[in-house]
Each structure stands twice: as structure tokens, then as C-alpha cells.
Short mmCIF file of the C-alpha atoms (twelve columns), coordinates in Angstrom:
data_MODEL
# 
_entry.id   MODEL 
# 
loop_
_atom_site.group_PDB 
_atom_site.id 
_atom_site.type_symbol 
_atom_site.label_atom_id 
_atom_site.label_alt_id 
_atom_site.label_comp_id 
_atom_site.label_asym_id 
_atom_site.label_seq_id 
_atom_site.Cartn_x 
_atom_site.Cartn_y 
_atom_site.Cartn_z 
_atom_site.pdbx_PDB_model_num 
ATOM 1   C CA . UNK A 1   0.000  0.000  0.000   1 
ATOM 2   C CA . UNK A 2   2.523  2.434  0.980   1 
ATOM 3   C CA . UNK A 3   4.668  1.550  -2.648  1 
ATOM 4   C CA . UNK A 4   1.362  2.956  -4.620  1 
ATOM 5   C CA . UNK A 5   0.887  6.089  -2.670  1 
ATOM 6   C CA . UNK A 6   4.350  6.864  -3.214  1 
ATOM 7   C CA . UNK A 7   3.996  6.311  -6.933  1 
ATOM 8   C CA . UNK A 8   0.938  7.897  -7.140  1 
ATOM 9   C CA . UNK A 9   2.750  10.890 -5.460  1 
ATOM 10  C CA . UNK A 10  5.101  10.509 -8.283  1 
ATOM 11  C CA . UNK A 11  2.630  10.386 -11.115 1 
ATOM 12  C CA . UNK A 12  0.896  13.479 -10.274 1 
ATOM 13  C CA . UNK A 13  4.521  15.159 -9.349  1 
ATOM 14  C CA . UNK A 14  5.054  14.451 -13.038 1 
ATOM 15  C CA . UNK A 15  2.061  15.292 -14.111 1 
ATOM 16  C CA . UNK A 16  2.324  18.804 -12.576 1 
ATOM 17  C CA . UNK A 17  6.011  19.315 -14.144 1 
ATOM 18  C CA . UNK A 18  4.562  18.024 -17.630 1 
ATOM 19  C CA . UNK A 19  1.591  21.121 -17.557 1 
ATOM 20  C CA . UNK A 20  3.308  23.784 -16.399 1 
ATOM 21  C CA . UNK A 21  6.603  23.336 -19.308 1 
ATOM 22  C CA . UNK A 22  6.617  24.945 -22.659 1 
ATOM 23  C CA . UNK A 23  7.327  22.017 -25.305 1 
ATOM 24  C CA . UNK A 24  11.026 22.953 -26.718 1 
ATOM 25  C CA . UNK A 25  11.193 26.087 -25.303 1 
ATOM 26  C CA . UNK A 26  13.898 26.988 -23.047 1 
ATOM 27  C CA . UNK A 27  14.204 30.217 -20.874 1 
ATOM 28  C CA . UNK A 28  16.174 32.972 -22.983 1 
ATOM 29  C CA . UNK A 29  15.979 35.935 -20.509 1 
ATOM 30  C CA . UNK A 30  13.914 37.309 -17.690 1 
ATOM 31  C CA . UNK A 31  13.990 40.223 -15.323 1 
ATOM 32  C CA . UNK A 32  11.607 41.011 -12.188 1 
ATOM 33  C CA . UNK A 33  10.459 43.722 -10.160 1 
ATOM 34  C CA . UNK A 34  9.037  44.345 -6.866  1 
ATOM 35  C CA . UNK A 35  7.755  47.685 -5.939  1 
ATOM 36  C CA . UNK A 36  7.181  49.040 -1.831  1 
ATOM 37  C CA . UNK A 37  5.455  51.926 -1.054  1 
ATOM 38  C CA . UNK A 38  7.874  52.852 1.367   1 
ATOM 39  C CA . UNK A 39  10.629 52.975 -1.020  1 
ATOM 40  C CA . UNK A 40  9.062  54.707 -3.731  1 
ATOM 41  C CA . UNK A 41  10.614 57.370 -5.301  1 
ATOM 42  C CA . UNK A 42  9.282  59.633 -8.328  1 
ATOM 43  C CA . UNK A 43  12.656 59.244 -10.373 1 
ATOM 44  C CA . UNK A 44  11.849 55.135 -10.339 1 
ATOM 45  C CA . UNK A 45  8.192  55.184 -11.360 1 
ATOM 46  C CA . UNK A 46  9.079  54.368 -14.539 1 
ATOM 47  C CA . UNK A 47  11.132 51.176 -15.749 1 
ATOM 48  C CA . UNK A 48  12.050 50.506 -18.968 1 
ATOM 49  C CA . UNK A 49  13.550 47.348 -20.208 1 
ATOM 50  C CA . UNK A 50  14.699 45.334 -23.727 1 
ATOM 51  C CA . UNK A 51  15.002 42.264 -24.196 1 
ATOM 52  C CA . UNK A 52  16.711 41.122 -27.151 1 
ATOM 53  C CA . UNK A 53  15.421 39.125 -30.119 1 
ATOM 54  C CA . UNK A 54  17.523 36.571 -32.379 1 
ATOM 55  C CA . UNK A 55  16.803 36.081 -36.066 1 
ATOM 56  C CA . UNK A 56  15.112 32.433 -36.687 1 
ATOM 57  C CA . UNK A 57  13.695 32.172 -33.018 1 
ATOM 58  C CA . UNK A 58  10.487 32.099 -32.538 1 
ATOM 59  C CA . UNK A 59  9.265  33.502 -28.932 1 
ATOM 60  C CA . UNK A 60  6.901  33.154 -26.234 1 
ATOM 61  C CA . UNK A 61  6.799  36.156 -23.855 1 
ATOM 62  C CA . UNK A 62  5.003  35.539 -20.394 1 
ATOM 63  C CA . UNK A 63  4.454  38.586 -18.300 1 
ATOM 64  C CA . UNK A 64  3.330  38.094 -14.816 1 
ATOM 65  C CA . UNK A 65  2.581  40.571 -12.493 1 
ATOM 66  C CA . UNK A 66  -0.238 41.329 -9.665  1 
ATOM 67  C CA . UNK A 67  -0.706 44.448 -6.832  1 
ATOM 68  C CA . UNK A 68  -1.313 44.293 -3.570  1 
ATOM 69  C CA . UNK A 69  -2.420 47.848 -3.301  1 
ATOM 70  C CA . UNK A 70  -2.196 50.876 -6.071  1 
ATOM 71  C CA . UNK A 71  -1.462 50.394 -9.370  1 
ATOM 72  C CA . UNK A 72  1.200  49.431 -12.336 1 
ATOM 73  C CA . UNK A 73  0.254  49.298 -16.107 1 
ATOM 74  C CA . UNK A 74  2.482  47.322 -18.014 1 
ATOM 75  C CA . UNK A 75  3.023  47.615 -21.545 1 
ATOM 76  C CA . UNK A 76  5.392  45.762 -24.386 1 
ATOM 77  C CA . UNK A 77  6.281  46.192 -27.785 1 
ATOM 78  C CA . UNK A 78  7.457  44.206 -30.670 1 
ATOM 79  C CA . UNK A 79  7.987  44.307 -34.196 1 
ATOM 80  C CA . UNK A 80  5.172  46.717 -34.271 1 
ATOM 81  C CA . UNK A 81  2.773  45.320 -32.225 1 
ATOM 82  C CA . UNK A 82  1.802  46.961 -28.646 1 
ATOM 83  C CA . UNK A 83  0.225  45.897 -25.916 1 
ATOM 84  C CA . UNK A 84  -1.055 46.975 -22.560 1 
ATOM 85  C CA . UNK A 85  -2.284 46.060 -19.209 1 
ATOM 86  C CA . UNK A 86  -2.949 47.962 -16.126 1 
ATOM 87  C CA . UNK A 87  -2.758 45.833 -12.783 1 
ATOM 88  C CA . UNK A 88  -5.067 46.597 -9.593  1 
ATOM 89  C CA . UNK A 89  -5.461 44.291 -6.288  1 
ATOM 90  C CA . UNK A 90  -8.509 43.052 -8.694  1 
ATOM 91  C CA . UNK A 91  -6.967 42.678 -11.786 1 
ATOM 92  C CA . UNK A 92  -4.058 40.626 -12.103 1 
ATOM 93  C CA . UNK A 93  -1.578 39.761 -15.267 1 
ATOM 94  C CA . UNK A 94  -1.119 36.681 -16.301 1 
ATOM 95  C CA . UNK A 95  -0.149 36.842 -20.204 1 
ATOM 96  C CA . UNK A 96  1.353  34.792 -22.894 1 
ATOM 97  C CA . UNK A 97  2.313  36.584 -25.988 1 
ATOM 98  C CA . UNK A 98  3.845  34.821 -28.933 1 
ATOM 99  C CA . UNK A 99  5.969  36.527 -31.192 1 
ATOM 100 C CA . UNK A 100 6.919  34.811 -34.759 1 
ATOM 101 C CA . UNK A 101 11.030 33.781 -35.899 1 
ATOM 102 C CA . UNK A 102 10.803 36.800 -38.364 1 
ATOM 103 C CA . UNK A 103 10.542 39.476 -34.791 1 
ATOM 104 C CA . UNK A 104 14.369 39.904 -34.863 1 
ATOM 105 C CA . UNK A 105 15.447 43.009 -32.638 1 
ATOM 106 C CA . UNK A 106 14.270 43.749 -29.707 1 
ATOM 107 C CA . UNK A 107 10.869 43.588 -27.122 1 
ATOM 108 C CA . UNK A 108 10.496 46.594 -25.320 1 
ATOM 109 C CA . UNK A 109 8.922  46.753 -22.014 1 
ATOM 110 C CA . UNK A 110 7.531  50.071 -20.072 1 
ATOM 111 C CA . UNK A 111 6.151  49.485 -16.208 1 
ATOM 112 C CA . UNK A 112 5.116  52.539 -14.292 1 
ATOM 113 C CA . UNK A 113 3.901  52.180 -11.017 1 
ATOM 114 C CA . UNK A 114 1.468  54.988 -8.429  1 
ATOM 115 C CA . UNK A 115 3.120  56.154 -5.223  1 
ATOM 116 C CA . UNK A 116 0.879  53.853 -3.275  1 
ATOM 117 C CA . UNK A 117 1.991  50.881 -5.421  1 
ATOM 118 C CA . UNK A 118 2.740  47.178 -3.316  1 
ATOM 119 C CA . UNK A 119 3.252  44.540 -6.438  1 
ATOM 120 C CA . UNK A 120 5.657  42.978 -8.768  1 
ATOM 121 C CA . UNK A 121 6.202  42.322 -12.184 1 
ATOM 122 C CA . UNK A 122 7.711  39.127 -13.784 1 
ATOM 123 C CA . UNK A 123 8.730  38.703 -17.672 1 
ATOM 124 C CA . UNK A 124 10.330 35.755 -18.723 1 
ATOM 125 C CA . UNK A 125 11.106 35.531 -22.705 1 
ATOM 126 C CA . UNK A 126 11.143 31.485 -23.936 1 
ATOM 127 C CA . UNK A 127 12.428 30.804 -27.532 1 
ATOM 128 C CA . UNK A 128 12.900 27.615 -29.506 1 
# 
């Protein structure tokens, strides 16, 4: 009995690994934020990141990010696309973009964030 709960444990352990992967994608870059009220200054409101894009790779972009109190908006661009998202305590971020092997360059990412602001921001860019 105790053999088949531990490879039940194991199944669903693999299971659980198996759903949350991205099929022959592997991590290319990432960067995360985390934003305090109490350490907010007005010169740091605004963050602005790139991420660099090969030629031939074709990308998944994942943006994370959630508040505990105030706000952040969130917005990317690529290859002439834009998008945006603002983030509240009861609206959260979780998005996948996918971005085709022709988006050579470079993804550009803009967060600003209120003075009241308690959340954090998480972009990971996958390629295969």
C-alpha cells in the first residue's frame, strides 16, 4: 500500500512538471520587479527594459505581475505590435504573448507604477 501512494505521489509530481513546461522552449531571458510603497521614489516610477530578439527564433513572452495595493500598467512592444495592461489588487496579469522567428530586434517593455503601489512584475522571454 505504501509503494502505490508513493507512486501515485510521483505520477501526479510528473504530471504537474509536464503542464506547467513549454514544449522545446527553453528560458532565454527574464527580469523582475518588486515595488514598496515605502521605497518609492518619483525618479523610479518608470522602468524601462529590452530584451533582445535573435533572427530564426520564434518567442513566447510571459508577463506576470499582480498588486497588492495601487497600481502598475504594463506595456510591451514588438515588431510593431503593442500591448497593454494595467494591474489593480482586482486585476491581475497573467499573459502569454507569442511573437513569430521573423521578430528579430528587440521587445520593449515600459512598467510605471502609483506612489501607493505594493506589487511585482515578472517577464520571462522562452524561444525555440
Amino acid at each position: 500500500m505504501k509503494w502505490c501512494k508513493c507512486l501515485m505521489a510521483a505520477l501526479l509530481a510528473a504530471a504537474l512538471v509536464a503542464c506547467g513546461s513549454r514544449p522545446d522552449y527553453e528560458l532565454r531571458q527574464n527580469f523582475e520587479y518588486h515595488f514598496y510603497p515605502e521605497e518609492y521614489e518619483e525618479a523610479y516610477s518608470r522602468v524601462e527594459k529590452a530584451l533582445v530578439l535573435e533572427d530564426g527564433t520564434e518567442y513566447q513572452v510571459k508577463i506576470q505581475a499582480s498588486c497588492e495595493s495601487g497600481t502598475l500598467a504594463v506595456s510591451a512592444s514588438c515588431a510593431g505590435e503593442e500591448w497593454a495592461y494595467t494591474v489593480s489588487p482586482e486585476e491581475p496579469c497573467a499573459e502569454s504573448l507569442s511573437l513569430s522567428a521573423g521578430s528579430a530586434g528587440q521587445a520593449d517593455f515600459v512598467i510605471t507604477i502609483e506612489p501607493d503601489t505594493r506589487g511585482s512584475v515578472i517577464v520571462e522571454l522562452w524561444g525555440r
